[in-house]
N, C-alpha and C positions, 0 to 999 in steps of 0.2 A: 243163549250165550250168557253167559257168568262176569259180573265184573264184583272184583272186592272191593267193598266202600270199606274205612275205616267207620266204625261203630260210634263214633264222636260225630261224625259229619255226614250218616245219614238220613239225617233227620231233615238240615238243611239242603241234601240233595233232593229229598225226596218232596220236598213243601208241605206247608202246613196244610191238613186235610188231602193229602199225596196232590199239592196244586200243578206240579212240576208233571207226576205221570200222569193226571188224566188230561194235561194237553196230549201228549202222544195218544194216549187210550182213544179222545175223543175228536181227534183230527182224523179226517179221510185221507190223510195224504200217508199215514202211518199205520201199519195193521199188524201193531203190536202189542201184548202185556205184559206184566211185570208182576211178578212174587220176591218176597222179602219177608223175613223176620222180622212181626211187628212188637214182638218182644223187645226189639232195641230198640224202641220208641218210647223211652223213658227220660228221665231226668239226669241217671245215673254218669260219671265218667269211668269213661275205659281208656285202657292204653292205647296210645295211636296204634300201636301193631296189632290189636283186634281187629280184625275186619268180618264184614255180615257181604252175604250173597246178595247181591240185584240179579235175579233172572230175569232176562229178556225175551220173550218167546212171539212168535210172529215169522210173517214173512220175510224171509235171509235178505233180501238187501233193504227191507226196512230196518228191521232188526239193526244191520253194519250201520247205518246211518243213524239210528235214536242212538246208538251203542256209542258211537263218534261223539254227538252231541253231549251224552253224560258224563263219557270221560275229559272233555275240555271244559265243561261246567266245573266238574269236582275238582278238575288242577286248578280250576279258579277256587272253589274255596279253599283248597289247601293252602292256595299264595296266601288270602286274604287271613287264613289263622295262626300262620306263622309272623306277618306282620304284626297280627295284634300281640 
């Protein structure tokens, strides 16, 4: 499964030393991985409307559920970037 991160905020979705995917990687409760473009893991800004792929691969109702988790994370950072 594919979710589009904007290219600004995957960085902070993804944690610093990917801390965010290797709970999922390394939890037994989840038997899933994740690929991404670690080329956007720069300094750089881009326009909100670029966004970079999060694959998700694993087993399908794991997969639905980290996939669920990631996307109510990320609309949390979006609130918290537009407030600031």
């Amino acid at each position: 499964m594919k979710i589009p991160v904007p290219k600004n905020l995957i960085r902070k979705l993804v944690g610093y030393k990917e801390k965010s995917l290797q709970y999922f990687r390394l939890n037994p409760r989840y038997n899933v991985d994740f690929y991404y473009d670690e080329k956007v893991l720069v300094d750089e800004i881009f326009n909100m409307n670029e966004c970079a792929d999060l694959k998700i691969f694993g087993k399908k109702s794991d997969v639905i559920k980290v996939t669920n988790i990631l996307l109510h994370r990320l609309e949390q950072i979006k609130m918290k970037s537009i407030l600031i």
